[in-house]
N, C-alpha and C positions, 0 to 999 in steps of 0.2 A: 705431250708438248702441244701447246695451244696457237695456232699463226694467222694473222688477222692479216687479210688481202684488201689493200686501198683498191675501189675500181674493181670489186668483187665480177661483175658482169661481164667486163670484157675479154677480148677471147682468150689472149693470153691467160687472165686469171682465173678462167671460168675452166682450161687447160690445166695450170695448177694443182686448183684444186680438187681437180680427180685423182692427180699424181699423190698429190701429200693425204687424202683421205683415205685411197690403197693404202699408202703406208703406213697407217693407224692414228693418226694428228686428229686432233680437236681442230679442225679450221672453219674461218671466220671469213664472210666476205662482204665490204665496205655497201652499201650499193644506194644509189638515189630515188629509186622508182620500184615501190612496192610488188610490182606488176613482174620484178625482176625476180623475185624469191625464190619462186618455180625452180628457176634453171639452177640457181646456186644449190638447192636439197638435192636437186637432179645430178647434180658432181659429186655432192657427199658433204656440202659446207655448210653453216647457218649464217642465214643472212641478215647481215645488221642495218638499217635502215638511219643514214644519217650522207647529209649534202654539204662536201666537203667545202665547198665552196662559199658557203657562210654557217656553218659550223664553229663556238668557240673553240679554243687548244683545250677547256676542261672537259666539254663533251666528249671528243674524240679520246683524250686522255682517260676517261671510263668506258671508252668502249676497246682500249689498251689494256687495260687494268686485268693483270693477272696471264698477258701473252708472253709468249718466252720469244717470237720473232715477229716482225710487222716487215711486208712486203708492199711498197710503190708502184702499182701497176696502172694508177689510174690514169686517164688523160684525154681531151678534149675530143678528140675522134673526128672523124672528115666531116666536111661542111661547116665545121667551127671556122668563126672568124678570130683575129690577132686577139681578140680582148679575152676570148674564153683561153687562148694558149695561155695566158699570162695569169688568168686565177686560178686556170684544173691545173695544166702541166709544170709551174710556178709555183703561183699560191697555196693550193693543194697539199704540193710536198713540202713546201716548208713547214705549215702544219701541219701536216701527220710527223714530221720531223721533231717539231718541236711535243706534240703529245707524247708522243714516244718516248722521248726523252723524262717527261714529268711523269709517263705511266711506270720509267723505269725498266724499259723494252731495250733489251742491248740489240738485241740481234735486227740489225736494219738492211733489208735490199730494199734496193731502187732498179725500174726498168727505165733504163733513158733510153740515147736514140745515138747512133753512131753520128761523129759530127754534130753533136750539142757544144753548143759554147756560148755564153752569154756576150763575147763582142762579134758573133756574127752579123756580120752584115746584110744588108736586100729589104727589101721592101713587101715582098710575098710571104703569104700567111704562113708556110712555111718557112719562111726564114726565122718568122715571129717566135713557131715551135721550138729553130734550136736554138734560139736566145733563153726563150723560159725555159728550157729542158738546161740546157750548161747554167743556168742562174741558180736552178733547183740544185743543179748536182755540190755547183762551190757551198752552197750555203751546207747541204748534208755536211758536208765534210768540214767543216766548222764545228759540229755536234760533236765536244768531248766523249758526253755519255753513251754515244752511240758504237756500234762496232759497225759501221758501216760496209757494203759492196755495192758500186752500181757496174750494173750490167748494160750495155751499149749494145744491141743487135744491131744486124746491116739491114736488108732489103725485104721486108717481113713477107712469107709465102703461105699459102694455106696450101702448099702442098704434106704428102704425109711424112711425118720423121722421120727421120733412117736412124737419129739417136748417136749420131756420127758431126761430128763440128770441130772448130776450129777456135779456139779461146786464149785468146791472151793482150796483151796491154796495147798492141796494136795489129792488127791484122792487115787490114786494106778493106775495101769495102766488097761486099759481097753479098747474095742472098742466105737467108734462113729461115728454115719455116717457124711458122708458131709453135708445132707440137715440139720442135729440138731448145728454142729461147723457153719452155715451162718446162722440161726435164731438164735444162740447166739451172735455170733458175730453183727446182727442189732440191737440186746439188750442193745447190750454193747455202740457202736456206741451214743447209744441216754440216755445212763447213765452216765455222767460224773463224780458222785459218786464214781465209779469203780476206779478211777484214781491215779494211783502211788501201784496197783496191779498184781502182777504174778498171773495166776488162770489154774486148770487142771481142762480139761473138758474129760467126760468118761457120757456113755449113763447111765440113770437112771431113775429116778422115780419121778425128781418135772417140773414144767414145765418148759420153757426156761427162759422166763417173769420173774417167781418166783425167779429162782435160780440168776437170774444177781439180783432183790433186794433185794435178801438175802446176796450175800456178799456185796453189795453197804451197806449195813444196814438198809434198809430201811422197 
């Protein structure tokens, strides 16, 4: 199984892909800056070199070609201003969305942001974030060809996993670390079940495994 990580570098994906390279995956990670490749081999991934940001949908769609999952992880990261929210955390996924689709890639996560919505309101750069993060998210879910899941964390922690959360269509808001959102997210990844689901993820008390096939239904 071969999974190509948009935003290969960042922490979450760079978590990932140590998770899914244990597990035996051919993984791929998107990334903008050559300098980045290091860390991606260092997880276990190969790093593909292309800037989502003005990248054609055929580029990206060959660098699809032949994945069985494509994971949304990229996005503009602090000190960005409103415009970069609107072409990485936006623009970005509508693109890899749309490649995806023409690479023929079912299996599609997204990492949004809990409280994304494109008619948020405010004037602060993070307000900016969850307008283009809920704009990204409607549009995925427009994608017939896709088997869609976006995943919504709460209050992102660099403390260490416990592998212990709380997952489902609304929770409340709460913190989670990074290393529990990239062991959910490999969950989800190999759940196709999940598909055509919004899901908030906040730390808790079932385990990662459990929680993805409990709302799968499984």
């Amino acid at each position: 199984m071969r999974i190509v990580i948009a935003g290969g570098h960042g922490q979450i994906a760079l978590r990932l892909e140590r998770l899914l390279a244990a597990r035996g995956y051919e993984v791929a990670g998107i990334i903008r800056d050559r300098e980045q490749g290091a860390a991606l081999r260092e997880a276990g991934a190969e790093p593909v070199l292309c800037d989502l940001e003005s990248a054609t949908v055929e580029r990206v769609a060959a660098v699809l070609q032949g994945a069985d999952a494509a994971v949304f992880a990229a996005g503009a990261g602090p000190g960005s201003g409103s415009g970069r929210k609107d072409t990485v955390d936006r623009g970005a996924a509508v693109l890899f969305a749309d490649a995806a689709e023409r690479a023929r890639v079912r299996r599609f996560v997204v990492v949004s942001s809990m409280g994304a919505d494109a008619g948020h309101r405010g004037d602060e750069v993070f307000d900016a974030y969850l307008r283009a993060k809920g704009a990204a998210d409607e549009y995925v879910k427009t994608r017939l060809g896709l088997e869609w899941t976006i995943l919504r964390p709460g209050q992102l922690t660099d403390d260490a996993g416990t592998g212990l959360v709380r997952l489902e269509a609304r929770t409340g808001r709460g913190p989670v670390s990074r290393d529990d959102v990239a062991a959910v997210l490999a969950e989800l990844v190999e759940t196709p079940a999940t598909a055509g689901l919004t899901l908030e993820l906040i730390a808790g008390t079932t385990p990662a495994g459990v929680a993805v096939k409990a709302v799968a239904g499984n």
